[in-house]
C-alpha positions as CSV (number, residue, x, y, z in Angstrom):
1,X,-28.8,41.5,18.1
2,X,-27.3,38.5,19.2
3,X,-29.1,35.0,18.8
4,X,-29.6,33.3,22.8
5,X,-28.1,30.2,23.0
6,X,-30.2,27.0,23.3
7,X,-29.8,23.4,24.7
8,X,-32.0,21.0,23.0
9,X,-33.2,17.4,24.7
10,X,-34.0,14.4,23.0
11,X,-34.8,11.1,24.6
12,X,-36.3,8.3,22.6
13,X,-38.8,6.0,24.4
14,X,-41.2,3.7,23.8
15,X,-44.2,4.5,21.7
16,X,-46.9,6.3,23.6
17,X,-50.7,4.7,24.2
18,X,-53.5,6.6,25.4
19,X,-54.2,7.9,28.2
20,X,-50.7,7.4,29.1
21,X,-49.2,9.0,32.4
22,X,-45.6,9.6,31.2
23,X,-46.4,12.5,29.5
24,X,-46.9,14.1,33.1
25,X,-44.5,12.2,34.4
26,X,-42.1,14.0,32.1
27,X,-43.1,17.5,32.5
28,X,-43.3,17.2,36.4
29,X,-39.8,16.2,36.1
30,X,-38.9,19.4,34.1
31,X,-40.3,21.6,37.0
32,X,-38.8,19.3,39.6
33,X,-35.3,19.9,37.8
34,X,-34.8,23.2,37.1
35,X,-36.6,25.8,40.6
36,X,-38.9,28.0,39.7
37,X,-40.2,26.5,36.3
38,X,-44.0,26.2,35.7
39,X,-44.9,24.2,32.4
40,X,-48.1,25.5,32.2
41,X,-48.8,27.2,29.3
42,X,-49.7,26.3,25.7
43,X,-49.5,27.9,22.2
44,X,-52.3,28.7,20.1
45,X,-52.1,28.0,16.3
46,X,-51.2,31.8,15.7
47,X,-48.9,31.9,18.3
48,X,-51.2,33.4,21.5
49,X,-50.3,31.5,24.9
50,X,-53.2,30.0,26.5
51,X,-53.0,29.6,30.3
52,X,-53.4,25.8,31.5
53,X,-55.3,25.6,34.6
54,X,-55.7,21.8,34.0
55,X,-52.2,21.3,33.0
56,X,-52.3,17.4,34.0
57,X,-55.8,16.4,32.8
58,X,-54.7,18.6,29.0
59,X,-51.8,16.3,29.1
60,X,-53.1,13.0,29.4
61,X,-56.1,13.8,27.2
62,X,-53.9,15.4,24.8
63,X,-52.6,12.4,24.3
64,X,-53.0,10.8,20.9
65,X,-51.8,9.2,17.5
66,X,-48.6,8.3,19.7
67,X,-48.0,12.1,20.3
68,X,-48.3,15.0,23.0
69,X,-48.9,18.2,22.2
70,X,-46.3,21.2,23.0
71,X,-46.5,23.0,26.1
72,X,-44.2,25.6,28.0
73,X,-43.4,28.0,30.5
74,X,-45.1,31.4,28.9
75,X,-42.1,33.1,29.7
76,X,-40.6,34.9,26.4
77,X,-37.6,36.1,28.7
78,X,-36.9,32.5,29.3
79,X,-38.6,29.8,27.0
80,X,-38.6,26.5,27.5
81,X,-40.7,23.9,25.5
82,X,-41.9,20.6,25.7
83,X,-43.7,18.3,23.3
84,X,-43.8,14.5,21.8
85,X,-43.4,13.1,18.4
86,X,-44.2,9.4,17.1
87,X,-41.5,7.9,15.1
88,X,-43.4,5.4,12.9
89,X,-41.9,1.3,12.9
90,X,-40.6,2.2,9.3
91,X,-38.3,4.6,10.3
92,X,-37.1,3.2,14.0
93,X,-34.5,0.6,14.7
94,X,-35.9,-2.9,14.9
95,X,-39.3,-2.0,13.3
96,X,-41.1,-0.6,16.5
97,X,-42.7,3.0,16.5
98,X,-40.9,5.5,18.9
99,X,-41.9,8.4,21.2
100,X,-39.5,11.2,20.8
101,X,-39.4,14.0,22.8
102,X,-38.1,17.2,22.3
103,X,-37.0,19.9,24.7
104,X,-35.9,23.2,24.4
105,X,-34.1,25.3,26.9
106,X,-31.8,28.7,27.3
107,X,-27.9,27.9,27.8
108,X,-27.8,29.9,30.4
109,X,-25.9,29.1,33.8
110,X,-29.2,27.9,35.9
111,X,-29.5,25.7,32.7
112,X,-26.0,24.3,33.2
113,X,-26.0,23.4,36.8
114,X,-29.3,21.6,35.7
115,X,-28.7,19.8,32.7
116,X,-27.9,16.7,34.1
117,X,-31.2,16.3,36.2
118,X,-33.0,17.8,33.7
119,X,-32.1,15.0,31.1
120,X,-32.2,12.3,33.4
121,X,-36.0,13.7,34.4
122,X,-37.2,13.9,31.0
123,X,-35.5,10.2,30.4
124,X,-36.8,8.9,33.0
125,X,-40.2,10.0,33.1
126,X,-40.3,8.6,28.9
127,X,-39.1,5.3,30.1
128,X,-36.6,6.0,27.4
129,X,-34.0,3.8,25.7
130,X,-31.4,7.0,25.5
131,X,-31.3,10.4,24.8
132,X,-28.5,13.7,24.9
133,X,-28.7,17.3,25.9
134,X,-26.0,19.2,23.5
135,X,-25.8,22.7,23.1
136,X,-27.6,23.7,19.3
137,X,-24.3,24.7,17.6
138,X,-22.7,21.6,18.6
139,X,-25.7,19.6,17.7
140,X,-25.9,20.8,14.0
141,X,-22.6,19.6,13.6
142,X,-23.6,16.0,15.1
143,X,-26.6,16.0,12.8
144,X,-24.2,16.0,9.7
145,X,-23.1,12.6,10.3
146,X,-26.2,11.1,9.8
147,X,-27.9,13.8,7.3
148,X,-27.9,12.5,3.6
149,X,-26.4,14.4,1.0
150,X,-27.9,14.6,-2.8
151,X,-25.1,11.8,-3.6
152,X,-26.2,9.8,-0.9
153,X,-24.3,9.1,1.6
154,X,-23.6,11.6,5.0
155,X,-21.1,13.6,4.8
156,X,-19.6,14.3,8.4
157,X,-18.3,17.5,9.7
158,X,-14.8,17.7,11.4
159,X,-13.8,14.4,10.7
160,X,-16.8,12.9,13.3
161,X,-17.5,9.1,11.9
162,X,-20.8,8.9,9.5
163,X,-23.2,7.1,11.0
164,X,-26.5,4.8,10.1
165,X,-29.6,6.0,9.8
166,X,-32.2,4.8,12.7
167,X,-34.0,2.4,10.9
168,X,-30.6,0.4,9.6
169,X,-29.7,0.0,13.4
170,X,-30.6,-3.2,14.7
171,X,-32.3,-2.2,17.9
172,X,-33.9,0.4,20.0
173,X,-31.7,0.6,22.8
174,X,-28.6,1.0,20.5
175,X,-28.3,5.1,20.4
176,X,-27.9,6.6,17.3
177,X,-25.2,9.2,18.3
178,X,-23.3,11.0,21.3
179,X,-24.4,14.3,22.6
180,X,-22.7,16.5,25.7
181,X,-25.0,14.5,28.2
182,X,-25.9,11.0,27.9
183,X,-28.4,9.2,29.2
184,X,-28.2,5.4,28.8
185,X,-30.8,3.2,29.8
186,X,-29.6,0.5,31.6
187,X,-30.2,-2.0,28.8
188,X,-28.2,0.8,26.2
189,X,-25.6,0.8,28.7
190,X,-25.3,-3.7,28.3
191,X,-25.2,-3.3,24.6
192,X,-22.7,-0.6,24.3
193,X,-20.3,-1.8,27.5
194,X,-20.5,1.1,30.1
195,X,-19.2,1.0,31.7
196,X,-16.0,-0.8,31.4
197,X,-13.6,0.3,34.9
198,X,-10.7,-0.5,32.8
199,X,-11.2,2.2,29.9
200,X,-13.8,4.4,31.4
201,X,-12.7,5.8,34.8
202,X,-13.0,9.7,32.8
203,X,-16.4,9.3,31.3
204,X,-17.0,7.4,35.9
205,X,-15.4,11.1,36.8
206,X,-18.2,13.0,34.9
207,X,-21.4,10.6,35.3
208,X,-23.9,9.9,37.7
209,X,-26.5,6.8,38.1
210,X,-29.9,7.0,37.6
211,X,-32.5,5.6,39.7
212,X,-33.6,3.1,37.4
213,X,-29.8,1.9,37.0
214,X,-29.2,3.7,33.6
215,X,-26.9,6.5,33.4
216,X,-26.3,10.1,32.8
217,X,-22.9,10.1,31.3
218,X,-21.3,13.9,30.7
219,X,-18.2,14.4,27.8
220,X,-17.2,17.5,28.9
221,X,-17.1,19.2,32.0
222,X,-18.4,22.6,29.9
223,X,-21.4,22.7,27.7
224,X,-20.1,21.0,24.0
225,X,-18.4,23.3,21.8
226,X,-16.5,21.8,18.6
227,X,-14.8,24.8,18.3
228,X,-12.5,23.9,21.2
229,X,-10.3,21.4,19.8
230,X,-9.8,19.6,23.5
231,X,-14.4,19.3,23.0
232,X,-13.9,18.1,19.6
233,X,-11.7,15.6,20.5
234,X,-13.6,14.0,23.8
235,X,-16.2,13.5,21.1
236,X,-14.1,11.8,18.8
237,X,-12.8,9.1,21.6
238,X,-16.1,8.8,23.1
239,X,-16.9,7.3,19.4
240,X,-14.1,5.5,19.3
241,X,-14.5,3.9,22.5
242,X,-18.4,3.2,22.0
243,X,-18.4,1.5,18.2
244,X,-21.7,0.1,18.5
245,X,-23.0,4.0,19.2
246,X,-24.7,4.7,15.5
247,X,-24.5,1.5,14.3
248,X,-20.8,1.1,13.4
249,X,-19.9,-2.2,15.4
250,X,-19.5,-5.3,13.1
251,X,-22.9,-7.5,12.9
């Protein structure tokens, strides 16, 4: 039996208070991107779903210690999660705690056509800095350059650049690495240069603007694979041409 194919989200955001409305703002999003999909659902402790008849008024109250809780779409055919993690000032660029939210998806073809609304949503609705939608394969790869070894130091898979880990990067709006989809805020965008007209007219041909002015900025036309070599590569210049992405640019 094969293993389904997942696309993970991550946007990071602004830490959360309570009470506070973009945790629905970011789950009505979800549904608004992708037809058909009711978040409504959450998961017991021994893994029972619970039907959420209340779904907003669970969310905002749910709300707390920076977090929200996971919720999804009950459907074990086609799962799809939602929830919100605090990143503590210790461990977040420029000292300030983070919301990060996580999102879990199929890769299947509905999921493709929608990927780009669905991470701008999700971004949007956090008030995020930045955040990527990659395909899980590709993203274990992308993890590597950041993940420390027992010597220390990352050690990078298919010759990606190593990168700085979150809390050695000067600010929140720098991102921390490339994904398939991009979304840049449209302070991220300032402090890495998108876009520049001169150098970026292929990253223009593949990314759309966001109604708050960020961006949603796609690599490859085809869901990230770094087995093709032609994927592995558009990764590689995207790096190149963005060196303050990971915190590589000279202070």
């Amino acid at each position: 039996m094969t293993t389904r194919k997942k696309l993970g989200i991550i946007v990071y955001a602004p830490a959360l208070v309570g009470n506070d409305s973009r945790t629905l703002a970011i789950v009505q999003g979800m549904e608004r991107a992708l037809p058909d999909l009711r978040m409504e659902w959450e998961v017991s402790e021994d893994g029972r779903l619970i039907s959420l008849p209340q779904r907003d008024t669970w969310l905002i109250e749910g709300t707390k210690d920076g977090e929200f809780p996971l919720v999804c779409n009950g459907e074990e055919s086609f799962p799809v999660t939602v929830y919100g993690l605090q990143t503590s000032a210790r461990h977040s660029p420029g000292g300030q705690p983070l919301l990060d939210v996580h999102a879990k998806l199929p890769l299947d073809a509905a999921v493709i056509a929608a990927a780009a609304e669905m991470l701008e949503s999700i971004a949007e609705g956090a008030c995020a800095f930045w955040g990527r939608a990659t395909p899980d394969d590709a993203a274990g790869d992308i993890a590597h350059q950041t993940a420390p070894t027992l010597e220390g130091p990352p050690s990078p898979r298919r010759g990606l650049p190593a990168l700085k880990l979150p809390e050695q990067i000067r600010s929140p709006e720098i991102p921390y690495y490339l994904g398939w989809l991009n979304y840049w805020s449209p302070a991220a965008a300032r402090v890495i240069g998108f876009p520049d007209p001169a150098r970026d007219a292929e990253l223009l041909s593949r990314a759309r603007r966001t109604a708050s002015g960020g961006w949603v900025v796609q690599l490859t036309d085809a869901p990230l694979d770094l087995d093709n070599p032609a994927h592995l590569d558009a990764l590689k210049r995207a790096y190149e041409r963005f060196p303050e992405i990971g915190g590589r640019a000279a202070p």
